[in-house]
C-alpha positions as a Python dict, from the first residue, in 0.01 Angstrom:
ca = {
    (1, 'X'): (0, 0, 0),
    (2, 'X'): (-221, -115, 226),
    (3, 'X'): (-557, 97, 351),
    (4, 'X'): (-558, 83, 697),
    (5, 'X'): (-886, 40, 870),
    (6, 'X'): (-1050, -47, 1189),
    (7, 'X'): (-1027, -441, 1320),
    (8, 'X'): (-1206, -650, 1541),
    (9, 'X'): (-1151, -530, 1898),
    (10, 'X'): (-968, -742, 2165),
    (11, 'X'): (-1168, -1002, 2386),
    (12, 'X'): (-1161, -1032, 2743),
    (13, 'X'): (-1099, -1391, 2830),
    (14, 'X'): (-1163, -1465, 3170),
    (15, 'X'): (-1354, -1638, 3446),
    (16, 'X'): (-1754, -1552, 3424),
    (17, 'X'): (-1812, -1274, 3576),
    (18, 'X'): (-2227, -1223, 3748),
    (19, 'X'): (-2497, -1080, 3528),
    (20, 'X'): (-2347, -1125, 3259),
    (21, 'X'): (-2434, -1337, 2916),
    (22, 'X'): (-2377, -1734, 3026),
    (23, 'X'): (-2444, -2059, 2862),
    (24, 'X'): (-2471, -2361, 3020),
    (25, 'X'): (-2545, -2698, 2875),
    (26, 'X'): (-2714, -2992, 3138),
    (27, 'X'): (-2893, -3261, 3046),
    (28, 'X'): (-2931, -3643, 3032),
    (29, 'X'): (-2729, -3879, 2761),
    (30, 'X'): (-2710, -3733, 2410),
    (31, 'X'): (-3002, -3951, 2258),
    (32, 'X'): (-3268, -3815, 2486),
    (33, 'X'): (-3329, -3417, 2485),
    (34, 'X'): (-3071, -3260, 2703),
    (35, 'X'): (-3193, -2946, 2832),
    (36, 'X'): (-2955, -2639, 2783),
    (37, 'X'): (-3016, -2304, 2984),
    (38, 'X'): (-2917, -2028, 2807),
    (39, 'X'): (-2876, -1650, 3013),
    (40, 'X'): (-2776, -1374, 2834),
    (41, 'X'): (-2773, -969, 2857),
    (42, 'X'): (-2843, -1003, 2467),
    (43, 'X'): (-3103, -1132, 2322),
    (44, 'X'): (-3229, -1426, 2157),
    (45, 'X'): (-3364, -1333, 1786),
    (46, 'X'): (-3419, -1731, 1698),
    (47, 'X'): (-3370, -2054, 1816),
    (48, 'X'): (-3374, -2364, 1602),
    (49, 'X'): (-3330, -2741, 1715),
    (50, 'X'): (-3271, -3077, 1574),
    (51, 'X'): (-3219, -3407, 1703),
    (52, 'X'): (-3114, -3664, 1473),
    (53, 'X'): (-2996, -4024, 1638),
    (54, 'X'): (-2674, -3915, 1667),
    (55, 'X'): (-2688, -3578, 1842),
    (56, 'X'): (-2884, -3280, 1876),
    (57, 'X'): (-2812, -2954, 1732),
    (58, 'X'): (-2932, -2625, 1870),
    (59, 'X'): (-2900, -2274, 1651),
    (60, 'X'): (-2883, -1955, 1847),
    (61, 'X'): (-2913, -1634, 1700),
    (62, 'X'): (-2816, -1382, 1921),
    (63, 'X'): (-2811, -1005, 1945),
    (64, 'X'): (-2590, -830, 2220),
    (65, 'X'): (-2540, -484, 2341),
    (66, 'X'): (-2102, -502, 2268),
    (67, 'X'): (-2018, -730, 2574),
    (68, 'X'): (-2103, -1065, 2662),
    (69, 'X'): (-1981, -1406, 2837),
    (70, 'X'): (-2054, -1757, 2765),
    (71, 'X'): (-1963, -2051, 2997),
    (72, 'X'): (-2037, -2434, 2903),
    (73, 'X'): (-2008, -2748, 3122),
    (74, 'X'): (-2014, -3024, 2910),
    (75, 'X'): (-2231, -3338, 3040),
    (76, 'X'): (-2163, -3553, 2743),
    (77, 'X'): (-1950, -3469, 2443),
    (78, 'X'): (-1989, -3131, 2296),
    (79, 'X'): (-1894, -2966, 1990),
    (80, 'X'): (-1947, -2525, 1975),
    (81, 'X'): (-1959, -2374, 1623),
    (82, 'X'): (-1939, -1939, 1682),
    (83, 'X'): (-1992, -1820, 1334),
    (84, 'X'): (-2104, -1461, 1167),
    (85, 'X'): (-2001, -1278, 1431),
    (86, 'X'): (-2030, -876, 1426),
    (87, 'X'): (-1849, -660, 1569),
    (88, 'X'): (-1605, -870, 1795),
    (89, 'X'): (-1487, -1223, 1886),
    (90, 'X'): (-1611, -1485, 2146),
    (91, 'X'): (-1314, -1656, 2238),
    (92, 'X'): (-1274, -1968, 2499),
    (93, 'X'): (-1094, -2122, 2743),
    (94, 'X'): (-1090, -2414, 2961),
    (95, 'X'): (-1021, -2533, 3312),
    (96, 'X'): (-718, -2738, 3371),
    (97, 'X'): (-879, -3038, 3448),
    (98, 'X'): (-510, -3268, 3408),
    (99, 'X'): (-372, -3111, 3102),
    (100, 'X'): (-273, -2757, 3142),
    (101, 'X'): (-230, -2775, 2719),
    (102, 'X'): (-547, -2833, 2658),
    (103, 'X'): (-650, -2542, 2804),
    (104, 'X'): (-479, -2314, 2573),
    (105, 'X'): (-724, -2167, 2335),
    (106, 'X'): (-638, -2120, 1952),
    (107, 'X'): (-808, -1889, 1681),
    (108, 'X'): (-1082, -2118, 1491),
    (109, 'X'): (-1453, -2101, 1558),
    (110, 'X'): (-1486, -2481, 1694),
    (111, 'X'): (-1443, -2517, 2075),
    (112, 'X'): (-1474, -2907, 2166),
    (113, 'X'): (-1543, -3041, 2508),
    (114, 'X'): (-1536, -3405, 2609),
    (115, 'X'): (-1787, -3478, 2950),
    (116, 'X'): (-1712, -3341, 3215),
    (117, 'X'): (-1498, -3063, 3088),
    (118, 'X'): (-1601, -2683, 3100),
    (119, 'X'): (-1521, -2358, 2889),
    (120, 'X'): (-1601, -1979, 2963),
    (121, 'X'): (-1560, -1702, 2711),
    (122, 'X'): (-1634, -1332, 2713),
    (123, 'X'): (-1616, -1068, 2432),
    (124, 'X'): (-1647, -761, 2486),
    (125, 'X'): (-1800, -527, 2151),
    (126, 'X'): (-2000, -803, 1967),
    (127, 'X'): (-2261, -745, 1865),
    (128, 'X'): (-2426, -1004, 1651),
    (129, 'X'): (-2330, -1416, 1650),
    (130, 'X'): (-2502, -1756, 1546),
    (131, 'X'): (-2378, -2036, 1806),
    (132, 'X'): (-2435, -2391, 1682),
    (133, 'X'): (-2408, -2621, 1984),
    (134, 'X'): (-2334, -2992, 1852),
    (135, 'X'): (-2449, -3233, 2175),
    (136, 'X'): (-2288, -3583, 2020),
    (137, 'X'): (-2389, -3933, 2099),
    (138, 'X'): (-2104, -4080, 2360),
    (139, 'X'): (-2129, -4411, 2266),
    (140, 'X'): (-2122, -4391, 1886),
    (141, 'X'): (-1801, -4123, 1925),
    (142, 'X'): (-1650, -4374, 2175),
    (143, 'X'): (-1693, -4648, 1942),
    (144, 'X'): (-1513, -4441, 1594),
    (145, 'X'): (-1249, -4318, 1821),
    (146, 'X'): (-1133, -4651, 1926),
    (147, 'X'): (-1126, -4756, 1580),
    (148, 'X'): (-924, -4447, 1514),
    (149, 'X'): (-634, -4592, 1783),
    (150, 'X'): (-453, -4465, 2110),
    (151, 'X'): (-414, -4134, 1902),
    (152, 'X'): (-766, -4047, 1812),
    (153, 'X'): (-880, -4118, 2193),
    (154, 'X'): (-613, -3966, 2387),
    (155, 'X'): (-728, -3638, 2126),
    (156, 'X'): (-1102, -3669, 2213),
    (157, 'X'): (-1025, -3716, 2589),
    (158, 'X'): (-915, -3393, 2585),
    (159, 'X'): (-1060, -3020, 2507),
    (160, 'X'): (-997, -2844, 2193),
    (161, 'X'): (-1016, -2449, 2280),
    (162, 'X'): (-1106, -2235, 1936),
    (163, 'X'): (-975, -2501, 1634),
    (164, 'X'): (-944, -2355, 1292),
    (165, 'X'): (-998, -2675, 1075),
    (166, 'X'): (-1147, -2639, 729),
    (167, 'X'): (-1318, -3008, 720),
    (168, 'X'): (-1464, -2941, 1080),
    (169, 'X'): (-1620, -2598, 990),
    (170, 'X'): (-1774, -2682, 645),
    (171, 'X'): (-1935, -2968, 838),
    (172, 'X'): (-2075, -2754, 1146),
    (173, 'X'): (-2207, -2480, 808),
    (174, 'X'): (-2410, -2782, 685),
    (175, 'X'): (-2519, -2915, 1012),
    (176, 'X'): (-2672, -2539, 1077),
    (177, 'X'): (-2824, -2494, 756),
    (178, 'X'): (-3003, -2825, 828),
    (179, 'X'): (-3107, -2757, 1114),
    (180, 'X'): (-3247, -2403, 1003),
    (181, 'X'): (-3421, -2576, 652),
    (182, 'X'): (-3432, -2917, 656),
    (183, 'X'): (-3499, -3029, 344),
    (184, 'X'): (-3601, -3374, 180),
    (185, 'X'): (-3467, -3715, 378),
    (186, 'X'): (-3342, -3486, 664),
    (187, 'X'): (-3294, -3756, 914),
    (188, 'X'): (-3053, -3932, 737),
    (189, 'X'): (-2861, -3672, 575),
    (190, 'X'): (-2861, -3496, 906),
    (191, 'X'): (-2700, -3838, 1035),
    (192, 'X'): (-2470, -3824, 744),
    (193, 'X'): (-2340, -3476, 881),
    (194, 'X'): (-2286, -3612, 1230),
    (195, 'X'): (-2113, -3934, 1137),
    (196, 'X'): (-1919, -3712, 945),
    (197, 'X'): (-1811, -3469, 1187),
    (198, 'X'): (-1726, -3721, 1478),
    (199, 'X'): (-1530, -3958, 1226),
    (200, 'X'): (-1355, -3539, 1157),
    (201, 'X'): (-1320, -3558, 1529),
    (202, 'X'): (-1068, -3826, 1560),
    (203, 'X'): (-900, -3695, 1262),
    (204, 'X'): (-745, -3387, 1493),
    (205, 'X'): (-406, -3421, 1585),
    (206, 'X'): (-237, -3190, 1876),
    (207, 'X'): (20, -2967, 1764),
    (208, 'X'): (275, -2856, 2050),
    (209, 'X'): (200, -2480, 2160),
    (210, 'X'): (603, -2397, 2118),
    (211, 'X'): (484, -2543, 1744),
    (212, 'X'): (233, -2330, 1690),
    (213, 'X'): (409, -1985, 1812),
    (214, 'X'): (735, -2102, 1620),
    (215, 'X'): (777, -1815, 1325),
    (216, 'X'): (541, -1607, 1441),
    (217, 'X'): (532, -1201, 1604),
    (218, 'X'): (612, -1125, 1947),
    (219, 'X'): (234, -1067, 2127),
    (220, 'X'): (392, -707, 2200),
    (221, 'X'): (442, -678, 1824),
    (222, 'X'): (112, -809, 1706),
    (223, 'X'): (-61, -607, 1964),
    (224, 'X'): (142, -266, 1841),
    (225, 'X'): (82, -359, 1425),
    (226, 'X'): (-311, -487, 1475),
    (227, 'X'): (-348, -162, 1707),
    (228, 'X'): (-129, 96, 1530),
    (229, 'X'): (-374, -37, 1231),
    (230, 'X'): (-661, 35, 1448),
    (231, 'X'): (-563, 351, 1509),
    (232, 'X'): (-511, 484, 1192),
    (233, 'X'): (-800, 402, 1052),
    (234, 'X'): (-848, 652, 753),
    (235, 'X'): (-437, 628, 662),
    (236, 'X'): (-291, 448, 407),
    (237, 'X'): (-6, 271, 535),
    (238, 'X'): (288, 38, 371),
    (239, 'X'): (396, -316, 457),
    (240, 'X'): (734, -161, 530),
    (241, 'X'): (567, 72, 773),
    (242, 'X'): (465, -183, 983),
    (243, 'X'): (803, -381, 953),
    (244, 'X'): (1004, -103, 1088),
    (245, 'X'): (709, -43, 1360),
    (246, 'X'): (794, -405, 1500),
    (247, 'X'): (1184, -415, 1434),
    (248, 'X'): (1189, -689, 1177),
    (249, 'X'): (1201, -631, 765),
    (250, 'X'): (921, -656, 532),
    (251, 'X'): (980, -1020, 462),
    (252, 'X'): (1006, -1137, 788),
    (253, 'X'): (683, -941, 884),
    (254, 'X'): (478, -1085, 580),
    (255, 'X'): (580, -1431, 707),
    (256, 'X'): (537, -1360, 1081),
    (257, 'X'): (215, -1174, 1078),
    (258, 'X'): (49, -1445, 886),
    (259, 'X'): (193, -1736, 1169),
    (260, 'X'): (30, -1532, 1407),
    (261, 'X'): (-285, -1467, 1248),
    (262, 'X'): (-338, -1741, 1011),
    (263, 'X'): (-400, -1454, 739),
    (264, 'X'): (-208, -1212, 514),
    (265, 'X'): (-195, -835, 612),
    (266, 'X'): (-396, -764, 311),
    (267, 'X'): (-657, -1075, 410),
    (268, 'X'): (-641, -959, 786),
    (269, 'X'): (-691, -607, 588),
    (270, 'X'): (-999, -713, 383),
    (271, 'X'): (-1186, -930, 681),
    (272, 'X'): (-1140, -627, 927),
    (273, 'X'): (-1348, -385, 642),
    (274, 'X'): (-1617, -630, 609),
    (275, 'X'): (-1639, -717, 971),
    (276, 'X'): (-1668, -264, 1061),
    (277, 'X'): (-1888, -273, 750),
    (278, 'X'): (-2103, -561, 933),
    (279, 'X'): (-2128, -301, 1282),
    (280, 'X'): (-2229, 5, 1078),
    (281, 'X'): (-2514, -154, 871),
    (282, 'X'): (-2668, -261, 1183),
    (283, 'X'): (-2711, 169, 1160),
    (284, 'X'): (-2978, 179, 874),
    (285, 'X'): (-2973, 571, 883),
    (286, 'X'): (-2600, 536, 734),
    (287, 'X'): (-2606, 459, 358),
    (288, 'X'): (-2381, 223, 204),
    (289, 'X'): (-2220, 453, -23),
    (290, 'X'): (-2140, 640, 289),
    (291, 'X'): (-1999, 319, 470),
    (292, 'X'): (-1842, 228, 173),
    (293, 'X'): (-1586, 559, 161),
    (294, 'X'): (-1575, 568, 491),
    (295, 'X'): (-1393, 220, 501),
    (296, 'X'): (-1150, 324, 208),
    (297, 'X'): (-1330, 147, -64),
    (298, 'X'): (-1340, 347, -387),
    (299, 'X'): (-1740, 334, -434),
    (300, 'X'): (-2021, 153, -302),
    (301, 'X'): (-1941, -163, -583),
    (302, 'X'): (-1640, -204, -453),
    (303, 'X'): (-1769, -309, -132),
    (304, 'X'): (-2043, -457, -269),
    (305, 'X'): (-1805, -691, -470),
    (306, 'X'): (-1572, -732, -183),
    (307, 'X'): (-1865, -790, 48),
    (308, 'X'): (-2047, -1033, -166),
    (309, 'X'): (-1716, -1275, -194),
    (310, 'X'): (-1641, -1266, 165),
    (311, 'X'): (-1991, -1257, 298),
    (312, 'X'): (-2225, -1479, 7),
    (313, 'X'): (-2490, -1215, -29),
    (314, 'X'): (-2453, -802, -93),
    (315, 'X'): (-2460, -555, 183),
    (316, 'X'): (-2828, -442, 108),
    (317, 'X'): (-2987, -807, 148),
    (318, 'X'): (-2713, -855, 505),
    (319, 'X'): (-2846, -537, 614),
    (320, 'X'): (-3232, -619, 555),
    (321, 'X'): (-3167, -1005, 670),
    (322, 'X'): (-3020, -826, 1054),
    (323, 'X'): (-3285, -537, 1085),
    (324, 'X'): (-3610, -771, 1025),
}
């Protein structure tokens, strides 16, 4: 049986649309100090930069009031790491600049743009996000790409839109936490990290978008299981429940809904509670034992065990971390 509660609400992709939150990165070759101008409806809690010789990082943390848009235009090659985001999703997409494919965003948190390229996003209930903007040396990615072959630079020629890769994302985690605390010998283990990721880089191989869908729900189906979900927020509700909601059997819907999603029901389940347990600690008059029934956990250990695994720290220190 699966507890049904709420999920992350839809984005709006789209073209940027005035006075709203908007990103743009301009600035001079990747070893001087690019200058980035950041406007936003939210606001900016922190900002921390490095610049190693191989790139410079920059580490937003940003606050918003539930609806926001972001919009980069590369001017040398640029690599965007969204992570802990609250209540909602920033998702990307390009402009078809001579490959309508690449333009098609995925699921992942990393959003890569050659120069010259340009993204916009928009979400519209976040509330809370880090961004990690990775501006990468053009000459030293140029040179590791060519060693990589005809593969490895028709791939960084060409935008990656929202990439779920596991190697890429631990990388862009330690690049962040670097660049938050560096720590003994930072330049060159900060190096190390960027070598790293660009080598990672020219690793990526394209995966045709009929590939990718192959197996997976119908968007209509998705959109009715993820929202009849949504809807019944306080229900317990089967796996064959949702089957017969989108016309397929319980196998078939195990198997699909994971294609789609990248996750199980029950892990789509579990990351849904933590991210609506995320959005009502930001409410400090609410107490956790409180949260924790209200999102169908037994107690408030339950979530704090569930919370700590997913999360790396309890609710208590993630909700005094976001109020200070």
């Amino acid at each position: 049986m699966l507890d049904i509660l709420d999920a992350p609400q839809p984005t709006n992709i789209g073209a940027r649309t005035p006075r709203r939150a908007s990103v743009s990165l301009v600035g001079n070759a990747p070893r001087q100090q690019p200058e980035m101008e950041l406007q936003d409806t939210g606001r900016l809690l922190q900002r921390r930069t490095q610049t190693w010789g191989l790139g410079k990082v920059t580490v937003d943390d940003m606050q918003c009031d539930g609806e926001t848009d972001m919009s980069i235009d590369a001017v040398g090659p640029t690599l965007v790491f969204m992570m802990d985001e609250v209540g909602g999703k920033l998702e990307f997409h390009g402009m078809d600049r001579g490959d309508p494919e690449a333009a098609e965003p995925g699921r992942g948190p990393v959003t890569f743009l050659p120069k010259g390229f340009f993204a916009s996003g928009s979400a519209a209930t976040i509330r809370l996000f880090r961004r990690v903007v990775i501006e990468l040396d053009a000459g030293e990615l140029s040179r590791i790409s060519d060693a990589g072959g005809p593969s490895s630079r028709r791939e960084l020629a060409l935008p990656h839109h929202m990439v779920s890769d596991e190697r890429i994302e631990n990388l862009c985690r330690l690049i962040a936490e670097e660049s938050c605390d560096p720590g003994t010998n930072s330049g060159q283990y900060g190096e190390g990290l960027i070598l790293a990721l660009m080598v990672g880089l020219t690793r990526w191989r394209r995966k045709p978008l009929k590939q990718l869908s192959r197996g997976g729900l119908a968007p209509w189906q998705l959109r009715r299981s993820q929202g009849f979900m949504i809807e019944h927020i306080a229900d317990s509700i089967s796996l064959q429940a949702l089957a017969e909601l989108t016309g397929v059997s319980l196998a078939h819907f195990s198997r699909a809904f994971k294609s789609s999603t990248g996750q199980s029901p029950y892990q789509w389940l579990i990351a849904a509670r933590i991210d609506k347990a995320k959005q009502l600690l930001l409410d400090k008059t609410l107490p956790i034992a409180e949260i924790s029934i209200a999102l169908g956990f037994c107690d408030q250990a339950h979530l704090t065990r569930t919370f700590l695994k997913a999360v790396g720290t309890t609710p208590l220190a993630w909700q005094r971390s976001h109020l200070t």
